[in-house]
Chimera marker file (.cmm) of the C-alpha trace (Angstrom):
<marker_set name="trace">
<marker id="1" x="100.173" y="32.389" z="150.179" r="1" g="1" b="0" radius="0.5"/>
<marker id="2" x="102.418" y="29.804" z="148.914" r="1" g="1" b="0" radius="0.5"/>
<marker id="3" x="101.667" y="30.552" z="145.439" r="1" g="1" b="0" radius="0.5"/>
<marker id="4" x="102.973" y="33.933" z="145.922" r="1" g="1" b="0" radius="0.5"/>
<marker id="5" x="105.714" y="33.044" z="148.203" r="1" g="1" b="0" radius="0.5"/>
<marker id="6" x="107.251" y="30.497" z="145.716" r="1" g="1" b="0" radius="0.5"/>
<marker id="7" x="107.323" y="33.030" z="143.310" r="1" g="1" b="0" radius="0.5"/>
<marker id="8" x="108.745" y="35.324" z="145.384" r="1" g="1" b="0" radius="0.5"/>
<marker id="9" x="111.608" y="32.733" z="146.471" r="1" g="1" b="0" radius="0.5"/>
<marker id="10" x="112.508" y="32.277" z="142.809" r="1" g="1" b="0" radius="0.5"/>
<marker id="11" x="112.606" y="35.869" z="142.044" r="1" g="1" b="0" radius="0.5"/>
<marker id="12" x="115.072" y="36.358" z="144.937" r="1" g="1" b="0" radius="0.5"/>
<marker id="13" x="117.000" y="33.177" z="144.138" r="1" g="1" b="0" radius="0.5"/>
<marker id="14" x="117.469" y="34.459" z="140.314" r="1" g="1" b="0" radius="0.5"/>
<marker id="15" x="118.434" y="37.901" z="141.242" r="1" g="1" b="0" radius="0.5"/>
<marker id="16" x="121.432" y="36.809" z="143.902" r="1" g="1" b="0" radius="0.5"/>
<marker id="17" x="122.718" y="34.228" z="141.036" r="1" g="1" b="0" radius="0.5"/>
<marker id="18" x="122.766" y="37.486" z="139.000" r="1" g="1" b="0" radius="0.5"/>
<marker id="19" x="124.378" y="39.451" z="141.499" r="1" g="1" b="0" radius="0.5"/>
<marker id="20" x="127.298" y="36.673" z="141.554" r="1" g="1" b="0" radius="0.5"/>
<marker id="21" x="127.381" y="36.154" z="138.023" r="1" g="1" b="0" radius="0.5"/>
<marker id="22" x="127.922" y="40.021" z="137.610" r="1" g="1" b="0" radius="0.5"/>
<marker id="23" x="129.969" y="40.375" z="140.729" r="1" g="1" b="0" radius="0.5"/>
<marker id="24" x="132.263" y="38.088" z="139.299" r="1" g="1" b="0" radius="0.5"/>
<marker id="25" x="132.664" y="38.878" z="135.779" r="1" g="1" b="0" radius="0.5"/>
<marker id="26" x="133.571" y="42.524" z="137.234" r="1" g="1" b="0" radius="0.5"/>
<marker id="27" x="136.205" y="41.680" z="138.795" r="1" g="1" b="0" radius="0.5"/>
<marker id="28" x="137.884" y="39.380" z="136.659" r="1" g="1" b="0" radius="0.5"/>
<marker id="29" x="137.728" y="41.818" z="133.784" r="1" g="1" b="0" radius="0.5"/>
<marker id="30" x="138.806" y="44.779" z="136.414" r="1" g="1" b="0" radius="0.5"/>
<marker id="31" x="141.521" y="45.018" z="139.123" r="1" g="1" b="0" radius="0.5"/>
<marker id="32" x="140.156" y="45.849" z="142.718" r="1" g="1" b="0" radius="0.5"/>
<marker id="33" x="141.940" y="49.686" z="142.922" r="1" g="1" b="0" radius="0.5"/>
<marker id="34" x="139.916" y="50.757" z="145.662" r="1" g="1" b="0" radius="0.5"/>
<marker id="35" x="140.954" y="47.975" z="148.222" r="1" g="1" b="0" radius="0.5"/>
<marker id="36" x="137.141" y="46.963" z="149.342" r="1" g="1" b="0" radius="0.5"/>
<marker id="37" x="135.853" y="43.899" z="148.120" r="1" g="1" b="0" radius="0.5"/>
<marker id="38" x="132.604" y="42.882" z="146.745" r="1" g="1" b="0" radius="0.5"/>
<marker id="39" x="130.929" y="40.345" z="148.581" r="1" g="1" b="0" radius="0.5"/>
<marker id="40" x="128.011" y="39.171" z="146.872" r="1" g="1" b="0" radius="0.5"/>
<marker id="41" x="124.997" y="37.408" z="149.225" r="1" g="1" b="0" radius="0.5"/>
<marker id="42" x="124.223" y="33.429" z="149.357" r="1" g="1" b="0" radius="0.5"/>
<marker id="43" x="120.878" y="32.966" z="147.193" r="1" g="1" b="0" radius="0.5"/>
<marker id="44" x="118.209" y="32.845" z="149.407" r="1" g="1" b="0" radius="0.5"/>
<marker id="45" x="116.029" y="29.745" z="150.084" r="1" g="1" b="0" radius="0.5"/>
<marker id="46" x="112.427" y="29.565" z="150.891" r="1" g="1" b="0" radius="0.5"/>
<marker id="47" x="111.745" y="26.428" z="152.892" r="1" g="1" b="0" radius="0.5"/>
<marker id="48" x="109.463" y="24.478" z="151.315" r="1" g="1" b="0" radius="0.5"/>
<marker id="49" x="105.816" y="24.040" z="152.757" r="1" g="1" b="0" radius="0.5"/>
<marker id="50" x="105.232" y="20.746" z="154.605" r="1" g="1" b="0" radius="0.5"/>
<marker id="51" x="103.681" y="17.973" z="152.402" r="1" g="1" b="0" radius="0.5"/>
<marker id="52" x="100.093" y="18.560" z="152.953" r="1" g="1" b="0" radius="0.5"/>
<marker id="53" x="98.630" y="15.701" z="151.344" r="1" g="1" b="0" radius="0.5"/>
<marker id="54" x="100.577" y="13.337" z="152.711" r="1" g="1" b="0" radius="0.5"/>
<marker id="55" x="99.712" y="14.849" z="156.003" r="1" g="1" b="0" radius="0.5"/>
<marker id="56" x="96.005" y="14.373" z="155.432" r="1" g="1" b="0" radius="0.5"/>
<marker id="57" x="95.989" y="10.823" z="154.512" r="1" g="1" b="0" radius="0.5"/>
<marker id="58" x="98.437" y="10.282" z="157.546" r="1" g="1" b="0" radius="0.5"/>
<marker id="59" x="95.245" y="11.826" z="159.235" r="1" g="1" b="0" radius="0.5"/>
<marker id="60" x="92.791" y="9.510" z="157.725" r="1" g="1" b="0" radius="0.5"/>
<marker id="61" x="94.287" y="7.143" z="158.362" r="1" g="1" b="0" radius="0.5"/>
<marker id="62" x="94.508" y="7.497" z="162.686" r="1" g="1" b="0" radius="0.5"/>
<marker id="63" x="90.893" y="8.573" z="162.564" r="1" g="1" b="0" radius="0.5"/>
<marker id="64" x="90.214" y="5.249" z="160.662" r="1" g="1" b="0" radius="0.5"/>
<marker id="65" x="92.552" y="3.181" z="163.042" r="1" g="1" b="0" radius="0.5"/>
<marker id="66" x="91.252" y="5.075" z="165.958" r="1" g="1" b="0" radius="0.5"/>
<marker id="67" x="94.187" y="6.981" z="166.988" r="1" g="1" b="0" radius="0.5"/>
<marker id="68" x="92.522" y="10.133" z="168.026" r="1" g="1" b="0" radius="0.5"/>
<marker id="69" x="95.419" y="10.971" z="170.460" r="1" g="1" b="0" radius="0.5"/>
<marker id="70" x="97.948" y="11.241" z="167.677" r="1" g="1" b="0" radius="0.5"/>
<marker id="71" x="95.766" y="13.658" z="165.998" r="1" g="1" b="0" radius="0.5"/>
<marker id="72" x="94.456" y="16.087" z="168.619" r="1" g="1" b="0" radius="0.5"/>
<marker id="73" x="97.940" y="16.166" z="169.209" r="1" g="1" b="0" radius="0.5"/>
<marker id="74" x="98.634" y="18.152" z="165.883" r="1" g="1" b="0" radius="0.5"/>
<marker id="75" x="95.878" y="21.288" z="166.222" r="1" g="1" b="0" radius="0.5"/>
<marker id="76" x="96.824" y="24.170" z="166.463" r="1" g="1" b="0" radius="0.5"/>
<marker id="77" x="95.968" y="26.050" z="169.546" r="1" g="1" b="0" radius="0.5"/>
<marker id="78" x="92.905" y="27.745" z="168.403" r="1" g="1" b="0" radius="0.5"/>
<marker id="79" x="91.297" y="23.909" z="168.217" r="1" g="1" b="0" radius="0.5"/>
<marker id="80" x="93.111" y="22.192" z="170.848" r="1" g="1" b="0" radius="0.5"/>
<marker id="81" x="90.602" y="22.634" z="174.080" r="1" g="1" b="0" radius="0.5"/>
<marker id="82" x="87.203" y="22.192" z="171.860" r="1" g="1" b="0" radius="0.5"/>
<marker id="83" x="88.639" y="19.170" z="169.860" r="1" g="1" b="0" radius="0.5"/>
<marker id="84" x="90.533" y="16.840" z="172.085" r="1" g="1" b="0" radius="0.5"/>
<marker id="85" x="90.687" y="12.711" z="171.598" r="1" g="1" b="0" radius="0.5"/>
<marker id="86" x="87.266" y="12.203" z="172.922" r="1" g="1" b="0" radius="0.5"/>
<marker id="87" x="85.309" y="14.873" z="170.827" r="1" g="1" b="0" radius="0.5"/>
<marker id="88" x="87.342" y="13.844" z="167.604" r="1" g="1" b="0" radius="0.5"/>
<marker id="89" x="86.654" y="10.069" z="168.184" r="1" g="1" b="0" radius="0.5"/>
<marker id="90" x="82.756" y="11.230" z="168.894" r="1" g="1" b="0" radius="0.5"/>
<marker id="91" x="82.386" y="12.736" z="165.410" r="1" g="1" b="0" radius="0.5"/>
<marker id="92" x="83.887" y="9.441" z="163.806" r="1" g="1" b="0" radius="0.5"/>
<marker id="93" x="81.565" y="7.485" z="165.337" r="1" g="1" b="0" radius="0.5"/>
<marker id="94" x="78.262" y="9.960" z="164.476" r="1" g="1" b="0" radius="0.5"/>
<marker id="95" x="79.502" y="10.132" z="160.711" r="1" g="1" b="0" radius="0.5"/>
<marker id="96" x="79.585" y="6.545" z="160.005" r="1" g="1" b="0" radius="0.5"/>
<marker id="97" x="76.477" y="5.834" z="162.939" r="1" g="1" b="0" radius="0.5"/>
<marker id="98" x="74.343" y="8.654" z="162.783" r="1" g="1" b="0" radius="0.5"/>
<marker id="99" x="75.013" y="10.509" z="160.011" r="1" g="1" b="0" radius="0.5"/>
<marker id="100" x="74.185" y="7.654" z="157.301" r="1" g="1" b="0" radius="0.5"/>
<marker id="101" x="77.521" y="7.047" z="155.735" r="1" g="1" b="0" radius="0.5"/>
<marker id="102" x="78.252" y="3.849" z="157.330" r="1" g="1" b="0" radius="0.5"/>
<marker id="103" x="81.593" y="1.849" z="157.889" r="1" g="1" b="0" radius="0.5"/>
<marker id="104" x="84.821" y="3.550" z="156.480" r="1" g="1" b="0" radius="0.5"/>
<marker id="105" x="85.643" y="1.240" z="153.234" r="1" g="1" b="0" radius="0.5"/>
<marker id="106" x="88.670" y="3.065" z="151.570" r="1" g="1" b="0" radius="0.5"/>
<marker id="107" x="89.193" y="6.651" z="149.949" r="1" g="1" b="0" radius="0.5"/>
<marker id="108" x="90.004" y="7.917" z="146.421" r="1" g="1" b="0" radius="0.5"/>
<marker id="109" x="93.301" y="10.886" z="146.038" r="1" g="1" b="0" radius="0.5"/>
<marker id="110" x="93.741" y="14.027" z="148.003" r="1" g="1" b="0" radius="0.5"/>
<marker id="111" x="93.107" y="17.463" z="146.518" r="1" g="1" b="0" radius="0.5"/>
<marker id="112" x="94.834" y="19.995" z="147.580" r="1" g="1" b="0" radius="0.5"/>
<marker id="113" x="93.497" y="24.003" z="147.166" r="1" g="1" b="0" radius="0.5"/>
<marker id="114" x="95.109" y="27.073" z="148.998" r="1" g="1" b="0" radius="0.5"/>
<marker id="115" x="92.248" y="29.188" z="150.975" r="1" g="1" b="0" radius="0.5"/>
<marker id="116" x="94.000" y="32.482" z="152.166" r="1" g="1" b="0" radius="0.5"/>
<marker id="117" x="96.755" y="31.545" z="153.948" r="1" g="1" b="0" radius="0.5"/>
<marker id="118" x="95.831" y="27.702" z="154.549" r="1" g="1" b="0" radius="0.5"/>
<marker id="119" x="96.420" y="24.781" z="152.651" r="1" g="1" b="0" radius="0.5"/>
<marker id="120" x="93.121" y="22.639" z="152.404" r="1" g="1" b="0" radius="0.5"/>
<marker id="121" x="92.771" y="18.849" z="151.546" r="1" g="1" b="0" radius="0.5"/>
<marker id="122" x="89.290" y="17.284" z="150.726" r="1" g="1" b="0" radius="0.5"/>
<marker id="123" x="89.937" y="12.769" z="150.340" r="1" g="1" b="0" radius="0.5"/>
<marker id="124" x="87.077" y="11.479" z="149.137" r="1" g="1" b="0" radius="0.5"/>
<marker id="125" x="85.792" y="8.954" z="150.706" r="1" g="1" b="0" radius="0.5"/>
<marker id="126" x="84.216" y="5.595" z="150.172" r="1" g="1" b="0" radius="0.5"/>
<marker id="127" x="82.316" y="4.806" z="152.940" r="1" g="1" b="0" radius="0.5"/>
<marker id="128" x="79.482" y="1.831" z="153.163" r="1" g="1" b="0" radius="0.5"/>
<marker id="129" x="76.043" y="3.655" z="152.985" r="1" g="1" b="0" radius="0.5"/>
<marker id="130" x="77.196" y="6.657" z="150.919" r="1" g="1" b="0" radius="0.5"/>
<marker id="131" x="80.040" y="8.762" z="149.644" r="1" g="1" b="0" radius="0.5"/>
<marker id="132" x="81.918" y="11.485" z="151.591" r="1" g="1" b="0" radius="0.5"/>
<marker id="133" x="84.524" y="13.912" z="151.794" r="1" g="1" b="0" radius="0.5"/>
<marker id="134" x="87.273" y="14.296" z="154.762" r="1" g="1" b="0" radius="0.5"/>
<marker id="135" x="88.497" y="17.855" z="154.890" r="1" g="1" b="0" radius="0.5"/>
<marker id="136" x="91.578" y="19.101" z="156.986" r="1" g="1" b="0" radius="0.5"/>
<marker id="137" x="92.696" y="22.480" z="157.154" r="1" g="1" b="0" radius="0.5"/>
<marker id="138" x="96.831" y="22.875" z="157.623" r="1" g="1" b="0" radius="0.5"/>
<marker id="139" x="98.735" y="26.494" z="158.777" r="1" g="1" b="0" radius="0.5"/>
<marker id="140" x="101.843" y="26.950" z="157.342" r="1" g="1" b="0" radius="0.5"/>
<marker id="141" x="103.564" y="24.392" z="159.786" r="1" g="1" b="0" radius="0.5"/>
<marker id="142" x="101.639" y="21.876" z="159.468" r="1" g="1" b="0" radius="0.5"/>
<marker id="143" x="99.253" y="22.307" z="162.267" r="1" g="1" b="0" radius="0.5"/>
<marker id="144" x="95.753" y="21.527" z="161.740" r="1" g="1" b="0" radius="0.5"/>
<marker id="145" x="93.322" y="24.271" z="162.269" r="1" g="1" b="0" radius="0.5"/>
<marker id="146" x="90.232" y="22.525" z="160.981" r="1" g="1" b="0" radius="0.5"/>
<marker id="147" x="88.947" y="18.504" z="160.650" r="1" g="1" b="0" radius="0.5"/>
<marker id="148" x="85.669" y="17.486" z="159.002" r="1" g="1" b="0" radius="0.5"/>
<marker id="149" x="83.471" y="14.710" z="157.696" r="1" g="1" b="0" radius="0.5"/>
<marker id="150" x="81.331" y="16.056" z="155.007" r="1" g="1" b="0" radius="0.5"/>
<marker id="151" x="78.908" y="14.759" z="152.733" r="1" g="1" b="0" radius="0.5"/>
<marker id="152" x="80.367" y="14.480" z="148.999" r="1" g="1" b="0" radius="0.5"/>
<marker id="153" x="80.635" y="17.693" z="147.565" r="1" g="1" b="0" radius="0.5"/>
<marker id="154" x="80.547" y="20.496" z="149.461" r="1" g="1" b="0" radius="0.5"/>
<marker id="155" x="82.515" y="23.279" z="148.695" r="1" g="1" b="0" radius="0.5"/>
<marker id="156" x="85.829" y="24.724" z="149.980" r="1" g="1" b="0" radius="0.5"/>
<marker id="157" x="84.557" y="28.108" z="151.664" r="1" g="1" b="0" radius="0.5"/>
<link id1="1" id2="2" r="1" g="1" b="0" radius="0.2"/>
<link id1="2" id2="3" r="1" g="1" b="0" radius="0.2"/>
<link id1="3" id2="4" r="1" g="1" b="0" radius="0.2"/>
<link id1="4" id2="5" r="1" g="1" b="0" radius="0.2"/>
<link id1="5" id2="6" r="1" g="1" b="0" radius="0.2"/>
<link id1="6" id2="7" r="1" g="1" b="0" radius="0.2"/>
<link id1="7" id2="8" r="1" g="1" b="0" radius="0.2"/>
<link id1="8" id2="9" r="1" g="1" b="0" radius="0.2"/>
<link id1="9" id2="10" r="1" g="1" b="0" radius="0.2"/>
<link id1="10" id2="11" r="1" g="1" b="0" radius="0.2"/>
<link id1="11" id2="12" r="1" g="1" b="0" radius="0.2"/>
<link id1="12" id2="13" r="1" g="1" b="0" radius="0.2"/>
<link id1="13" id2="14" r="1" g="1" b="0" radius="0.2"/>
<link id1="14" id2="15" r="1" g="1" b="0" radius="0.2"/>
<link id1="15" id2="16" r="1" g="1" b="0" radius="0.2"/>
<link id1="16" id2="17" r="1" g="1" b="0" radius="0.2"/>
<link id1="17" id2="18" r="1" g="1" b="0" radius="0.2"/>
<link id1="18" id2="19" r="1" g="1" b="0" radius="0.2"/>
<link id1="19" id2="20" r="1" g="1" b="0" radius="0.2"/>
<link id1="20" id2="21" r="1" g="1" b="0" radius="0.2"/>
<link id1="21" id2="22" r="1" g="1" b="0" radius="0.2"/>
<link id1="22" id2="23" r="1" g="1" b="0" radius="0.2"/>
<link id1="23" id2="24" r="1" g="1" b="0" radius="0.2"/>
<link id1="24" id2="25" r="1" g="1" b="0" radius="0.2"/>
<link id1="25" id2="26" r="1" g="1" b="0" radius="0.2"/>
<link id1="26" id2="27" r="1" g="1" b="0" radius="0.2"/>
<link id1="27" id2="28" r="1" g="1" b="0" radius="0.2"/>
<link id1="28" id2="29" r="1" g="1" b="0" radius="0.2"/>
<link id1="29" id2="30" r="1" g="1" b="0" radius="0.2"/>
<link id1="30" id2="31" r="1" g="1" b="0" radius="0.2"/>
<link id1="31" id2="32" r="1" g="1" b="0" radius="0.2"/>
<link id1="32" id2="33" r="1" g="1" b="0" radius="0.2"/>
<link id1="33" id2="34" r="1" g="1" b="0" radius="0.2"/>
<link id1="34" id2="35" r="1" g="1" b="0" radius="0.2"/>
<link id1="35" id2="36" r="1" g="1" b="0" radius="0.2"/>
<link id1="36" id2="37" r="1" g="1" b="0" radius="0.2"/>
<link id1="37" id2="38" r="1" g="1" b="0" radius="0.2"/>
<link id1="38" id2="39" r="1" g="1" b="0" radius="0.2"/>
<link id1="39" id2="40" r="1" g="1" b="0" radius="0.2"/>
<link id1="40" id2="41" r="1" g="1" b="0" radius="0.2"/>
<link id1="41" id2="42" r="1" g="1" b="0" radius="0.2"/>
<link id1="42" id2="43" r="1" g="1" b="0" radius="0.2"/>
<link id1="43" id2="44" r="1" g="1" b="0" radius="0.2"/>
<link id1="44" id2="45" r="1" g="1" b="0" radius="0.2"/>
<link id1="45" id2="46" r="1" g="1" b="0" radius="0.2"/>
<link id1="46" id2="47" r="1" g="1" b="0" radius="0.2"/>
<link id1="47" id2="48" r="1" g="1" b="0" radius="0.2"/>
<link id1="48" id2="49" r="1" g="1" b="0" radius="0.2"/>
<link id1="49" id2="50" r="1" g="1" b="0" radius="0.2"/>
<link id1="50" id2="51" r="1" g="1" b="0" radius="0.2"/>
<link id1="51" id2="52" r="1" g="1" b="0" radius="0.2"/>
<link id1="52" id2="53" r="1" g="1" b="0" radius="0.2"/>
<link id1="53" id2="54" r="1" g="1" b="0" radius="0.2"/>
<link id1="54" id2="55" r="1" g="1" b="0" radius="0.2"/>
<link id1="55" id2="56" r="1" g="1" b="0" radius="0.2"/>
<link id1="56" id2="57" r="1" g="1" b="0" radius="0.2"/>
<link id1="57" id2="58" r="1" g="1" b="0" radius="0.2"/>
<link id1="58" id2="59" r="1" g="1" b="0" radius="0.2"/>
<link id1="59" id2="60" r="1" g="1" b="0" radius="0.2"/>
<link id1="60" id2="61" r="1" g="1" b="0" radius="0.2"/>
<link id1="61" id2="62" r="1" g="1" b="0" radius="0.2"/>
<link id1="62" id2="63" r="1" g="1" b="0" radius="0.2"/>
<link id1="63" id2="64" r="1" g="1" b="0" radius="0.2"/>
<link id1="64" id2="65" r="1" g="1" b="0" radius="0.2"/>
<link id1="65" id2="66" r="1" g="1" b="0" radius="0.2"/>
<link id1="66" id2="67" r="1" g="1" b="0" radius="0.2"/>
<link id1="67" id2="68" r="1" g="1" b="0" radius="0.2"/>
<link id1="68" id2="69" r="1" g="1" b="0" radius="0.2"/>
<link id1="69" id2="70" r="1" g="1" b="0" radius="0.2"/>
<link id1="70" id2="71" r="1" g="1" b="0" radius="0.2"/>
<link id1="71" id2="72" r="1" g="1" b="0" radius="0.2"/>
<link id1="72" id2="73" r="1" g="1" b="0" radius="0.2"/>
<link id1="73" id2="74" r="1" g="1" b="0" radius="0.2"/>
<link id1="74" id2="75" r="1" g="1" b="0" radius="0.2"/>
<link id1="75" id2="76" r="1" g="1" b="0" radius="0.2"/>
<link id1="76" id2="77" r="1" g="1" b="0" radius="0.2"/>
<link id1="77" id2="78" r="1" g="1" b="0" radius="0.2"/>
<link id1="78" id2="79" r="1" g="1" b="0" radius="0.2"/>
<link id1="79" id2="80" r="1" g="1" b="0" radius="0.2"/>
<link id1="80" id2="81" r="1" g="1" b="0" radius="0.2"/>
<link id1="81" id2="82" r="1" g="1" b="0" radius="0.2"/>
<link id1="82" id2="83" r="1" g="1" b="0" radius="0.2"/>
<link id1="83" id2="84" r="1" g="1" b="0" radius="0.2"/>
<link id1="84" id2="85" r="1" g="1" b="0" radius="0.2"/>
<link id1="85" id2="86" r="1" g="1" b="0" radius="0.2"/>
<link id1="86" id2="87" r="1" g="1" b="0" radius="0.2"/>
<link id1="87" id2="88" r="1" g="1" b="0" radius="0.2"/>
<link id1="88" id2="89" r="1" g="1" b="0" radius="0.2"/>
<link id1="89" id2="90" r="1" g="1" b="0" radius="0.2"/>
<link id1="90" id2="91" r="1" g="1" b="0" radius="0.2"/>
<link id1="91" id2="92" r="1" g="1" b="0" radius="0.2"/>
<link id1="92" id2="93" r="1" g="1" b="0" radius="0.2"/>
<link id1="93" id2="94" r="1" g="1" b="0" radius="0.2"/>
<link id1="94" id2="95" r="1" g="1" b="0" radius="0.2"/>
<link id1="95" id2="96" r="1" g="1" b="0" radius="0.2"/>
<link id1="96" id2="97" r="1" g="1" b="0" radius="0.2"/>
<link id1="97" id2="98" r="1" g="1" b="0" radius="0.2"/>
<link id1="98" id2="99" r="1" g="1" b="0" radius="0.2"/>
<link id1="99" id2="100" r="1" g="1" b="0" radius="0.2"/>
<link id1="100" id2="101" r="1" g="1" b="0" radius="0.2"/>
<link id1="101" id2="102" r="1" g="1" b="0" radius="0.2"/>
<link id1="102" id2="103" r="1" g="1" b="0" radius="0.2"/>
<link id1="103" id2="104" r="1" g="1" b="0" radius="0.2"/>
<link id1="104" id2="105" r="1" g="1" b="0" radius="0.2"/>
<link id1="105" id2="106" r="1" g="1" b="0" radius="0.2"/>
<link id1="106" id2="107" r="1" g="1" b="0" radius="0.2"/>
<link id1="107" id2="108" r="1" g="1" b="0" radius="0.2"/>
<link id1="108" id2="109" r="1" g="1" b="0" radius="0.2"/>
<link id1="109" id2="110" r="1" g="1" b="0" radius="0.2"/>
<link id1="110" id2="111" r="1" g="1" b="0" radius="0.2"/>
<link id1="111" id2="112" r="1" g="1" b="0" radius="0.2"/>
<link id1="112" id2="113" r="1" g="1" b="0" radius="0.2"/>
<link id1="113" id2="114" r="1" g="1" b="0" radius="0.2"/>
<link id1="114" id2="115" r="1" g="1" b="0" radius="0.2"/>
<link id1="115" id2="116" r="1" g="1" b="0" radius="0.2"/>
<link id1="116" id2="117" r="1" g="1" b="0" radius="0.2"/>
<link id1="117" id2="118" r="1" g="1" b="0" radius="0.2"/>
<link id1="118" id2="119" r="1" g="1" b="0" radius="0.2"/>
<link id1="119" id2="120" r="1" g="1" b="0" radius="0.2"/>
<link id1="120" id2="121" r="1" g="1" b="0" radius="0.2"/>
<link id1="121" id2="122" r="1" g="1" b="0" radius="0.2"/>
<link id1="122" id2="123" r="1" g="1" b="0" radius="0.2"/>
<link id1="123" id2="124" r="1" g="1" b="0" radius="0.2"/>
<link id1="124" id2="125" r="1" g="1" b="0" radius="0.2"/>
<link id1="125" id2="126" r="1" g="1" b="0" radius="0.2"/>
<link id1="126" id2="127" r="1" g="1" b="0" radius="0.2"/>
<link id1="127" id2="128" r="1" g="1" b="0" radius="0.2"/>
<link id1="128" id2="129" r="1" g="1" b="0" radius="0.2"/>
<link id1="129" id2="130" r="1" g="1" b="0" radius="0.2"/>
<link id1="130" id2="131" r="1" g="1" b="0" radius="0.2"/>
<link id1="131" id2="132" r="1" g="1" b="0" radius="0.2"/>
<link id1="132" id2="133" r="1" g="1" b="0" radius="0.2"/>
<link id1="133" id2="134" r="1" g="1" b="0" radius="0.2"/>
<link id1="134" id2="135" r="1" g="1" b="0" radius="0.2"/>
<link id1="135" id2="136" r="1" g="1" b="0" radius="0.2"/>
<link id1="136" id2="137" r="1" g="1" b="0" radius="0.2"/>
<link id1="137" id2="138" r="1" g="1" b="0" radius="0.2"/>
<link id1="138" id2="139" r="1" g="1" b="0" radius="0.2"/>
<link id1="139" id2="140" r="1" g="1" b="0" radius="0.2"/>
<link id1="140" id2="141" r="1" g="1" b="0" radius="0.2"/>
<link id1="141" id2="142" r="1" g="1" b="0" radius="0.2"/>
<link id1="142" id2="143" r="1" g="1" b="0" radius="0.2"/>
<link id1="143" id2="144" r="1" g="1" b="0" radius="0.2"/>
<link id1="144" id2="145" r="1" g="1" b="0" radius="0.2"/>
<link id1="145" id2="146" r="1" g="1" b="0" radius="0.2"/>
<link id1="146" id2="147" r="1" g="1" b="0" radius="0.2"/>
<link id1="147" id2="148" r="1" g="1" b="0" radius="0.2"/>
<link id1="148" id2="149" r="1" g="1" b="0" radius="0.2"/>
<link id1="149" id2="150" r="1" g="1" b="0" radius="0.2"/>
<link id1="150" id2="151" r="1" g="1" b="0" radius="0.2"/>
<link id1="151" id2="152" r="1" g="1" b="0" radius="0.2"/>
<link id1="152" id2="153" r="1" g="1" b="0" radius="0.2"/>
<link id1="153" id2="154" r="1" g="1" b="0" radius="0.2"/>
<link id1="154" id2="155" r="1" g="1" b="0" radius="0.2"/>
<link id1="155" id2="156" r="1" g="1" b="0" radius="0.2"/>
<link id1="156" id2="157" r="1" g="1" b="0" radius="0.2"/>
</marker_set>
């Protein structure tokens, strides 16, 4: 989506500059006679899409410092009744306990892909036991419709 958004919000911007450039060398080089004037429209400006990665490691790091409020707090609506503080902090606990990954050591650089309309960032992460991946899902506002602890590798559906 944003791929073809951005390039839709520099196709737009080009074209108004256009429009003003020709708007205005017409009527310098010719006098108004018929008494309407031609107003040309402001470029338009595509806001740009919150910074996802810097979102996800914001994330990481409440999971790792136990701040599950401050993170149930951002899902969306679709997640907000099945993952609250206590189920989030839950799935912490069984992915370093009883999954086999062990204690949260540190984490390697985001990746960012676009799935359909959602922005999706896998951090790798270095945990005690083994490696692993944390995965959040982001809408367009920044909401986060999806949160998991994977084992290292698996793929972005």
């Amino acid at each position: 989506m944003f791929n073809r958004l951005g390039k839709f919000g520099v196709a737009v911007t080009v074209a108004s500059s256009a429009l003003v450039l020709v708007t205005g060398t017409v009527s310098n080089a010719l006098p108004d006679t018929t008494g309407t004037a031609v107003v040309a429209r402001p470029p338009v400006t595509v806001p740009s899409p919150p910074p996802y990665k810097q979102l996800a490691l914001k994330t990481l790091d409440q999971v790792v410092k136990g701040n599950f409020v401050a993170v149930s707090a951002r899902f969306d609506e679709s997640i907000r009744q099945e993952g609250n503080p206590a189920v989030l902090a839950n799935a912490w606990k069984e992915c370093q306990d009883q999954l086999g990954f062990g204690r949260h050591q540190s984490h390697g650089a985001p990746r960012q892909v676009v799935s359909g309309d959602r922005a999706v960032v896998d951090i790798p992460l270095r945990m005690a036991k083994q490696p692993g991946d944390f995965r959040v899902v982001f809408d367009g506002q920044g909401h986060i419709e999806g949160l998991w602890f994977l084992k290292k590798g698996v793929p972005v559906p």
